[in-house]
BANUDO-483915 format. One record per residue (C-alpha): residue number from 1; x, y, z. Coordinates in steps of 0.25 Angstrom, whole numbers. Layout:
<rs>
{NUM,{X,Y,Z}}
...
</rs>
This chain:
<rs>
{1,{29,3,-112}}
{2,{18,11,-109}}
{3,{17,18,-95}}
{4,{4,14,-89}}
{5,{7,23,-76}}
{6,{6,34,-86}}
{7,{-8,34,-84}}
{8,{-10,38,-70}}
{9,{-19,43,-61}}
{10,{-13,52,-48}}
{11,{-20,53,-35}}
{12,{-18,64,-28}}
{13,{-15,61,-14}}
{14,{-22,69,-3}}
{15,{-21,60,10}}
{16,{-30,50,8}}
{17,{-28,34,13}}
{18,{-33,32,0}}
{19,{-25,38,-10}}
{20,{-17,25,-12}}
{21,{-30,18,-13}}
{22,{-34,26,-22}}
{23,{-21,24,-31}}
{24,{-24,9,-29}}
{25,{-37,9,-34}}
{26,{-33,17,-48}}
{27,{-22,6,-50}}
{28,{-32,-2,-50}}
{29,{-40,2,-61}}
{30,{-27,2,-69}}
{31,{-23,16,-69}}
{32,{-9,20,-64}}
{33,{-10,30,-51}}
{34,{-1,37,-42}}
{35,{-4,45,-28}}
{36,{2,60,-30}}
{37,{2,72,-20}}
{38,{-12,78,-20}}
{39,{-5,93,-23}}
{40,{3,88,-34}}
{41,{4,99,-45}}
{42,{-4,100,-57}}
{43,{5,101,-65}}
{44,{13,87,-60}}
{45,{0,81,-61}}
{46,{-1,84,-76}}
{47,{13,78,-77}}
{48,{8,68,-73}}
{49,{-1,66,-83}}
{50,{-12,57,-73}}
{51,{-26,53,-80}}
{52,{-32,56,-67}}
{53,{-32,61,-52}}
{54,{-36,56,-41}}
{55,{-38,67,-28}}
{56,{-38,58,-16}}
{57,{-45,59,-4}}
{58,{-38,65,10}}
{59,{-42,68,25}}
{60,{-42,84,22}}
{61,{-52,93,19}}
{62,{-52,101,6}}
{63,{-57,113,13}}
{64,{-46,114,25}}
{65,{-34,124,22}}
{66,{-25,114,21}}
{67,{-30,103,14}}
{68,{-22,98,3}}
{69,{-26,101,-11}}
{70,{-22,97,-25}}
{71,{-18,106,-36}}
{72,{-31,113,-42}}
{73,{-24,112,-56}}
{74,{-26,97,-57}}
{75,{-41,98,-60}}
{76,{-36,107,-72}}
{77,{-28,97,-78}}
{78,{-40,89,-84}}
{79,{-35,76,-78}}
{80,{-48,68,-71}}
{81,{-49,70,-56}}
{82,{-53,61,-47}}
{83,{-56,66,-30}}
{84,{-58,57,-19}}
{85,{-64,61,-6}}
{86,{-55,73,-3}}
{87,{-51,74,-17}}
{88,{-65,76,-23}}
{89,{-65,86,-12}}
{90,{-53,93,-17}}
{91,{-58,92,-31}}
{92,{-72,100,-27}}
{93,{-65,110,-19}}
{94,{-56,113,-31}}
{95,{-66,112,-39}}
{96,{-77,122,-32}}
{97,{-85,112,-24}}
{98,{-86,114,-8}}
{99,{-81,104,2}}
{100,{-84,104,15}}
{101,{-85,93,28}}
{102,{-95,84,28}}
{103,{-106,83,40}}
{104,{-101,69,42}}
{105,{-88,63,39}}
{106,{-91,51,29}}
{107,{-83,39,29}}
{108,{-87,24,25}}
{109,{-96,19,15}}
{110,{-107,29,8}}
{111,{-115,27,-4}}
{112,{-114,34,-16}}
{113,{-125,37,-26}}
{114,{-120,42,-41}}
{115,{-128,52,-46}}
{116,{-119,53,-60}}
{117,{-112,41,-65}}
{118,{-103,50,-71}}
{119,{-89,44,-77}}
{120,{-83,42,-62}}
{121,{-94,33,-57}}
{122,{-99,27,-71}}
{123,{-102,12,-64}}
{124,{-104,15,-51}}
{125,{-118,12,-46}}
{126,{-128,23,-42}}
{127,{-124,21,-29}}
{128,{-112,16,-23}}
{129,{-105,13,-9}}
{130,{-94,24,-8}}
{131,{-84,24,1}}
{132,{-83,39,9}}
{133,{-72,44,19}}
{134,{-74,60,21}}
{135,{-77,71,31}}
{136,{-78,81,19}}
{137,{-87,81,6}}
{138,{-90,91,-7}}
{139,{-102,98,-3}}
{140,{-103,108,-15}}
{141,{-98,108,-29}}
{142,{-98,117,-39}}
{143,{-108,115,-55}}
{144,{-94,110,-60}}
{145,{-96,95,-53}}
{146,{-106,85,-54}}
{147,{-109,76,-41}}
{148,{-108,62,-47}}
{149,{-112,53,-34}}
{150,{-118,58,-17}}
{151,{-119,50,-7}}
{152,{-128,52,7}}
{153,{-119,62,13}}
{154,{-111,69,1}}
{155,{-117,74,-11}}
{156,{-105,74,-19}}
{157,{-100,60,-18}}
{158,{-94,60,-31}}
{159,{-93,73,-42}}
{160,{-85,75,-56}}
{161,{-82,90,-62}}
{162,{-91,95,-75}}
{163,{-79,100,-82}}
{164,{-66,93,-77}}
{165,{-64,79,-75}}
{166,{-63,79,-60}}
{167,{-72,70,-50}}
{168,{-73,67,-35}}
{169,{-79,57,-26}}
{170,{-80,59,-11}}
{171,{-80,44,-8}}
{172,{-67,35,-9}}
{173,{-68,26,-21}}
{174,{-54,19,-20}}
{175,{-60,12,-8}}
{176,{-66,-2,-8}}
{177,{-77,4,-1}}
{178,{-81,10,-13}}
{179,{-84,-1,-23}}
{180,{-88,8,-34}}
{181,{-73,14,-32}}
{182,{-67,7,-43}}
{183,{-76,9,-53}}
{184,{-73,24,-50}}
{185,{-60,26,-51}}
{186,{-60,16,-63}}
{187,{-70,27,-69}}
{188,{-62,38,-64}}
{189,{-49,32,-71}}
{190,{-55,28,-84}}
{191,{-68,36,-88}}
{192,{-62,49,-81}}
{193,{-48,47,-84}}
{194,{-47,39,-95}}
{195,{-37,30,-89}}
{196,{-34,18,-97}}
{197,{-31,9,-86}}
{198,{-17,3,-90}}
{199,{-11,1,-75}}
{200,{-7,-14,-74}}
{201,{5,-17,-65}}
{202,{10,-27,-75}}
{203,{12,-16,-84}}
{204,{18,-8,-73}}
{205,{29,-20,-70}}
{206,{33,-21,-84}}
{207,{35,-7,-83}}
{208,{42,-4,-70}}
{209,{52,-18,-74}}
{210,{56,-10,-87}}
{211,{59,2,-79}}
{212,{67,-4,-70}}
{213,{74,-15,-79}}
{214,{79,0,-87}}
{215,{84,6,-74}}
{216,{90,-5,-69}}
{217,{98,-9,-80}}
{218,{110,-18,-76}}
{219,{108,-14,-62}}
{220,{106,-24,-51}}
{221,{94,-22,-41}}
{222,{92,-25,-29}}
{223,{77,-28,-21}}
{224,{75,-33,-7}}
{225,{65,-42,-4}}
{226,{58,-41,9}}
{227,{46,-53,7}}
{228,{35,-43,4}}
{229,{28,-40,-10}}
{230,{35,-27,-14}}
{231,{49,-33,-13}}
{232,{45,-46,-19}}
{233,{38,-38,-31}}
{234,{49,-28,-31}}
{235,{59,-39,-32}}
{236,{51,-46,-45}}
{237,{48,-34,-52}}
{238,{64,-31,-52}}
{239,{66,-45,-54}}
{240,{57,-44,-67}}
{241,{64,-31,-72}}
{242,{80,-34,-70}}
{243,{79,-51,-65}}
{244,{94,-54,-61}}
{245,{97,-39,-59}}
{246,{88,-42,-45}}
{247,{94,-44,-33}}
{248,{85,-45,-21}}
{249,{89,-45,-6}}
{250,{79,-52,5}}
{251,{84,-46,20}}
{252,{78,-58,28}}
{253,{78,-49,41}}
{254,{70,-60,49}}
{255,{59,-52,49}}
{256,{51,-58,37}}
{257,{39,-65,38}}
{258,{38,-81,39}}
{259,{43,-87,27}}
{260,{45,-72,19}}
{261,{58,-74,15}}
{262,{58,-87,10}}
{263,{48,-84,1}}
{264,{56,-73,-4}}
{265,{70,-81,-7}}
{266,{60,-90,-14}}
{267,{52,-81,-21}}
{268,{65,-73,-27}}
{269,{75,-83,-29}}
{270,{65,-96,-35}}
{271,{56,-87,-44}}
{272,{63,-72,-46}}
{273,{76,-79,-46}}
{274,{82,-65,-39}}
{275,{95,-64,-32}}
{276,{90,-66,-19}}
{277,{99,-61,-8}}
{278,{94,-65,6}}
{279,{100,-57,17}}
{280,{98,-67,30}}
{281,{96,-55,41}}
{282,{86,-60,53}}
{283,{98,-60,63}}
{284,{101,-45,58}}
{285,{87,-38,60}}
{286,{85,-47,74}}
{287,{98,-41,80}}
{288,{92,-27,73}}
{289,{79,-29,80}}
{290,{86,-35,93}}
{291,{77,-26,106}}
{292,{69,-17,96}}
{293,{54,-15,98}}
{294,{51,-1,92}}
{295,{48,-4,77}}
{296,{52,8,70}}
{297,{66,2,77}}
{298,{63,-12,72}}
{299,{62,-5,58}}
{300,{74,5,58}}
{301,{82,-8,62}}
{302,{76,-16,52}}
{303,{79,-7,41}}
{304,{93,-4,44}}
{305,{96,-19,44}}
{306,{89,-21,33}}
{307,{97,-10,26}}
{308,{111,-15,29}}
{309,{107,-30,25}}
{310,{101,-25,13}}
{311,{114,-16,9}}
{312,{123,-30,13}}
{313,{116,-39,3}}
{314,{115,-26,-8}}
{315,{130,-24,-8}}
{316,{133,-40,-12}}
{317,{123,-37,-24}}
{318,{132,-29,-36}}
{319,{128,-19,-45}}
{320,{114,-17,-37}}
{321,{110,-2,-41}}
{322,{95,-6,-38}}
{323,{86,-8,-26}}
{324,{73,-11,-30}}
{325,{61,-8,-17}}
{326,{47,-12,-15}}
{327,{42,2,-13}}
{328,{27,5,-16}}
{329,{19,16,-22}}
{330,{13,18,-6}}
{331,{27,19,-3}}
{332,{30,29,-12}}
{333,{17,36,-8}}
{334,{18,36,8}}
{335,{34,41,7}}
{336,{33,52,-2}}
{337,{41,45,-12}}
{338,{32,49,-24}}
{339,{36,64,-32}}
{340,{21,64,-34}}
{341,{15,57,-22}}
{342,{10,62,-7}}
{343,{21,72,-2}}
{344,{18,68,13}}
{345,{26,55,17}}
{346,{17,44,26}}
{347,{30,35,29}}
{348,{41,32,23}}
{349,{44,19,17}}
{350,{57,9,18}}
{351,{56,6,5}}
{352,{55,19,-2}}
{353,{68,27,-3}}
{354,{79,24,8}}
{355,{86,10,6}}
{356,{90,11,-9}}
{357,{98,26,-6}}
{358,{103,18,8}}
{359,{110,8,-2}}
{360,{113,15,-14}}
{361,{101,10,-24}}
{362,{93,14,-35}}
{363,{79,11,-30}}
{364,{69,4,-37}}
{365,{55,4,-35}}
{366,{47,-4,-45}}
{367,{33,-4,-35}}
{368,{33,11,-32}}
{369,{19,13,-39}}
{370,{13,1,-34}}
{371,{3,-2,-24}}
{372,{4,-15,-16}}
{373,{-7,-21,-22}}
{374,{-1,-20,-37}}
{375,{11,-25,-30}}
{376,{6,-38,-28}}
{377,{0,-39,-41}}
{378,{11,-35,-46}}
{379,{18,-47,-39}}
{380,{9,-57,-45}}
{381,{11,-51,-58}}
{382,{27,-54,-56}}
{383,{24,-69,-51}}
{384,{26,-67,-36}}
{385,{20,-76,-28}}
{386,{8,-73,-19}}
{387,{14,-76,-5}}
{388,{24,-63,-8}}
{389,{15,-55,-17}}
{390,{2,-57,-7}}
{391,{12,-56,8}}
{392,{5,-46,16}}
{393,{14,-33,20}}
{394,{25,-34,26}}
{395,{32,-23,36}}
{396,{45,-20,31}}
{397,{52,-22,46}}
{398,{47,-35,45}}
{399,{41,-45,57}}
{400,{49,-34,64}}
{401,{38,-25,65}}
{402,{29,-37,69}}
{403,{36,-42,79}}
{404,{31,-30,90}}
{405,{42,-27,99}}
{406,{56,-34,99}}
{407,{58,-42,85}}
{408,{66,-55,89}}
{409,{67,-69,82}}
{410,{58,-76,90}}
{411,{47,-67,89}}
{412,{50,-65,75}}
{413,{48,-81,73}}
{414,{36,-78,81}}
{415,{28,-68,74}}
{416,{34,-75,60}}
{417,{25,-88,64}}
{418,{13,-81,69}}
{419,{12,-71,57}}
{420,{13,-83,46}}
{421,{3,-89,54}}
{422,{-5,-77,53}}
{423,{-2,-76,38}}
{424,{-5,-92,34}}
{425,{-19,-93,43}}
{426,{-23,-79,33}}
{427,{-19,-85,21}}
{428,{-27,-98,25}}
{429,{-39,-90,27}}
{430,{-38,-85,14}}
{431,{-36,-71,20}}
{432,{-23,-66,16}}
{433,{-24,-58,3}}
{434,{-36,-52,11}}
{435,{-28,-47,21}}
{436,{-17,-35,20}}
{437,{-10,-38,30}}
{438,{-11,-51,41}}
{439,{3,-53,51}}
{440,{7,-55,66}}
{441,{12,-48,73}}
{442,{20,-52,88}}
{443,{18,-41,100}}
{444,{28,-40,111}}
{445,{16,-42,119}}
{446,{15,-57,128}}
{447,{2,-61,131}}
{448,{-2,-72,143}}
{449,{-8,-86,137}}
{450,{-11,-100,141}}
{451,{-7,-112,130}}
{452,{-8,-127,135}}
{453,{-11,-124,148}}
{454,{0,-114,152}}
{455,{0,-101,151}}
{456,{9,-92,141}}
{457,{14,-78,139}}
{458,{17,-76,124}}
{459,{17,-67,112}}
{460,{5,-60,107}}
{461,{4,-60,91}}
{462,{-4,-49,84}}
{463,{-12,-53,71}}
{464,{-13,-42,62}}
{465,{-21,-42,48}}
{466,{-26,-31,41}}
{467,{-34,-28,29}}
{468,{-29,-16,18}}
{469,{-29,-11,5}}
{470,{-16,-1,6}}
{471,{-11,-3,20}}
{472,{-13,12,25}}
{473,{-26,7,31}}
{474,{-31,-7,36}}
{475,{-41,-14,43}}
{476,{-38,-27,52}}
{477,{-42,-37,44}}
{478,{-55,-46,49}}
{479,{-49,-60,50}}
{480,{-58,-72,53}}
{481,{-57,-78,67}}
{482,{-53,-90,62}}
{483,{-43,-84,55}}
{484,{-38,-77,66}}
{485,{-40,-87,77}}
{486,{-33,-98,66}}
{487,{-20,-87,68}}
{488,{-22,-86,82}}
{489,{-21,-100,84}}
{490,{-11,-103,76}}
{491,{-2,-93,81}}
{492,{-2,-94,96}}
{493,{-1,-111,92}}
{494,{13,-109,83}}
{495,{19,-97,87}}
{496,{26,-99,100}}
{497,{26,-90,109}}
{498,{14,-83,106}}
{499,{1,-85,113}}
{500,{-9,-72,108}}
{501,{-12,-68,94}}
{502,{-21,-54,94}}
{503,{-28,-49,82}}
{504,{-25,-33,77}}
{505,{-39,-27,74}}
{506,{-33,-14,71}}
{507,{-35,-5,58}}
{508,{-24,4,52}}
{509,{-25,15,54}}
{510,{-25,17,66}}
{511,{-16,4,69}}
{512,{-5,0,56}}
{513,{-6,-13,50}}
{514,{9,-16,56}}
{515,{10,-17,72}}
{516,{23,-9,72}}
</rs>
């Protein structure tokens, strides 16, 4: 079987929000991609063997002491190199052009006029909305480059080297705001590179159910399902490769959304056939949670009882060597998990290391170079239905983190009517694949009211919906007014106890998507 993510390209990571997009967007195209460190050594880059590089952008500036910096020996391998914003200022520096700051910051929309349809914007009209976002630009460079596109404000919008096969562009084309982006990068891949575009993910699931079907052998494993897409794509992927060998555990802690569990047991025992095992646990968790308000409390709590029903049910399953996790490649990414990747780590995820050595497993991680957006298609592919594939996010402590302040089961029962509600009048508006994310959320806040004549002092609830591509950054998401006052209604009508329902207008950063 041939190895389609042998032909990769790497992007070398120097701070940028956009290096994941960037990853994205080759996928795409159909050419494996991987984020690495951005001083990763020349010589681990020609083991490698990458058809191309990508240098991403970054918040620093090439020209200050510290700014970090690739090994110069990469533009000696002769493998095509692409910069981005910082990274085409990198490649310039390098290279014997001048950067220096700009007079005026440039950020937003620009448009760009080609001056060379050369192979990196062969297709791209003469002049094209860009997307720029710098406070630095090249203002010099040397007879060896060639300016291929200029805006207003920068003159060297886009440039190639005469003698290597190295390019720049200072705007962002990974972004929707670049429309020509695409046709870039697609140009970039395969005129440049000479990629030949072989990444499709069902190649990829045929590939990574042989490997685990050789190392699992007769070996049982064991996957627990939590009601969100990564678990339940997991669960069929290992499903597909070893069928019986599969045993999946559901901790229903009580703290799922309206109908979740149901629709799991269902899913996995009519159509999967898996040995389900369903660990009954709200009762656990509430005593748990019992007088705790500080979430990061909530969350310790949950993920100690999770652990011990988790290792209860485990010990009853014989001969299980396996535990087979949900973890993604921005997973592996943001925790440092990757030989190759970004040294720093941003945050450290439950799912990547800790609970298989806690109970004695061999890990397997069969989505660890996915994105989530394969990982649903990937769903489809493997004939999961759209209510689990398409469910917007979840957190992993559940409601817990939802219900603001004291988690008990009335205001559980409570926020689990008024987020369905949220979720059904969505998905009648035709909005909900449109939207990342869309919840409620219940304050410990009461607010004063009037309803038939008397008056009231209930529960506020807190609508939250967001729009995003990867979830590091988002924008509310613009609901219609009927929309929201069809939520509004419906809420404070069925839910008892509530009589206020506020809408969140906030962006991330500088709010998170989640309230706690």
């Amino acid at each position: 079987m041939k190895d389609i993510a042998g032909e990769k390209v790497l992007v070398l990571d120097f701070g940028s929000q956009y290096a994941q997009l960037i990853a994205r967007r080759v996928r795409e195209q159909q050419v494996y991609c991987q984020i690495v460190r951005h001083d990763i050594t020349a010589e681990r880059v020609r083991e490698l063997a990458p058809k191309g590089l990508i240098l991403s952008g970054g918040p620093a500036s090439v020209y200050e002491p510290d700014a970090p910096r690739c090994d110069p020996g990469i533009f000696r391998l002769g493998i095509p190199v692409l910069g981005i914003c910082y990274g085409m200022q990198l490649v310039c520096e390098a290279l014997g052009g001048e950067v220096r700051s700009a007079p005026a910051r440039e950020y937003g929309r620009a448009r760009c006029r080609i001056v060379d349809h050369d192979a990196l914007l062969a297709g791209v009209p003469a002049e094209t909305q860009v997307w720029m976002s710098h406070g630095d630009q090249v203002t010099g460079v040397c007879e060896d480059f060639v300016s291929l596109a200029e805006t207003d404000t920068c003159p060297f919008a886009a440039i190639r080297h005469r003698r290597l096969p190295v390019y720049g562009v200072q705007f962002h084309p990974e972004v929707t705001h670049t429309p020509a982006g695409p046709t870039m990068l697609r140009n970039f891949l395969t005129a440049v590179c000479g990629c030949s575009r072989l990444w499709k993910l069902g190649d990829f699931a045929e590939q990574v159910v042989d490997r685990m079907r050789r190392r699992v052998g007769s070996s049982r494993v064991i996957c627990a399902l939590s009601g969100g897409v990564d678990s339940a794509v997991t669960a069929a992927l290992v499903s597909r490769a070893v069928g019986p060998q599969l045993s999946c555990i559901l901790v229903d802690n009580g703290l799922l959304r309206q109908g979740e569990a149901g629709a799991v047991i269902q899913e996995f025992t009519d159509h999967f056939r898996t040995d389900l095992h369903v660990v009954h646990a709200e009762d656990r968790f509430l005593a748990a949670l019992r007088g705790v308000a500080n979430p990061q409390e909530k969350r310790r709590r949950i993920g100690h009882a999770f652990i011990e029903c988790f290792r209860q049910e485990a010990s009853r399953i014989a001969d299980a060597r396996f535990l087979a996790q949900g973890t993604l490649y921005p997973d592996v990414i943001e925790s440092g998990g990757s030989a190759d990747g970004p040294a720093a780590t941003i945050k450290l995820h439950h799912n990547v290391g800790g609970l298989p050595q806690e109970l004695g497993f061999e890990l397997l991680e069969p989505l660890r170079d996915l994105f989530k957006d394969e990982v649903r298609r990937l769903g489809e592919q493997l004939g999961l239905p759209d209510e689990i594939v398409w469910r917007h996010p979840f957190p992993g402590p559940g409601l817990a983190v939802r219900c603001v302040g004291e988690v008990t089961r009335d205001r559980l029962d409570r926020l689990r009517q008024a987020d369905a509600i949220v979720v059904e009048e969505i998905k009648r508006a035709g909005l909900y694949r449109r939207t990342a994310q869309a919840f409620a959320v219940l304050l410990p806040v009461q607010s004063v009211g009037v309803m038939g004549d008397a008056r009231t002092y209930a529960d506020v609830v807190a609508v939250r919906a967001v729009d995003s591509e990867d979830f590091m950054t988002a924008d509310w998401s613009h609901l219609p007014y009927e929309v929201l006052a069809a939520i509004s209604t419906r809420i404070i009508n069925e839910v008892q106890g509530v009589n206020r329902v506020v809408y969140d207008i906030s962006s991330k950063p500088p709010a998170t998507i989640e309230w706690e």
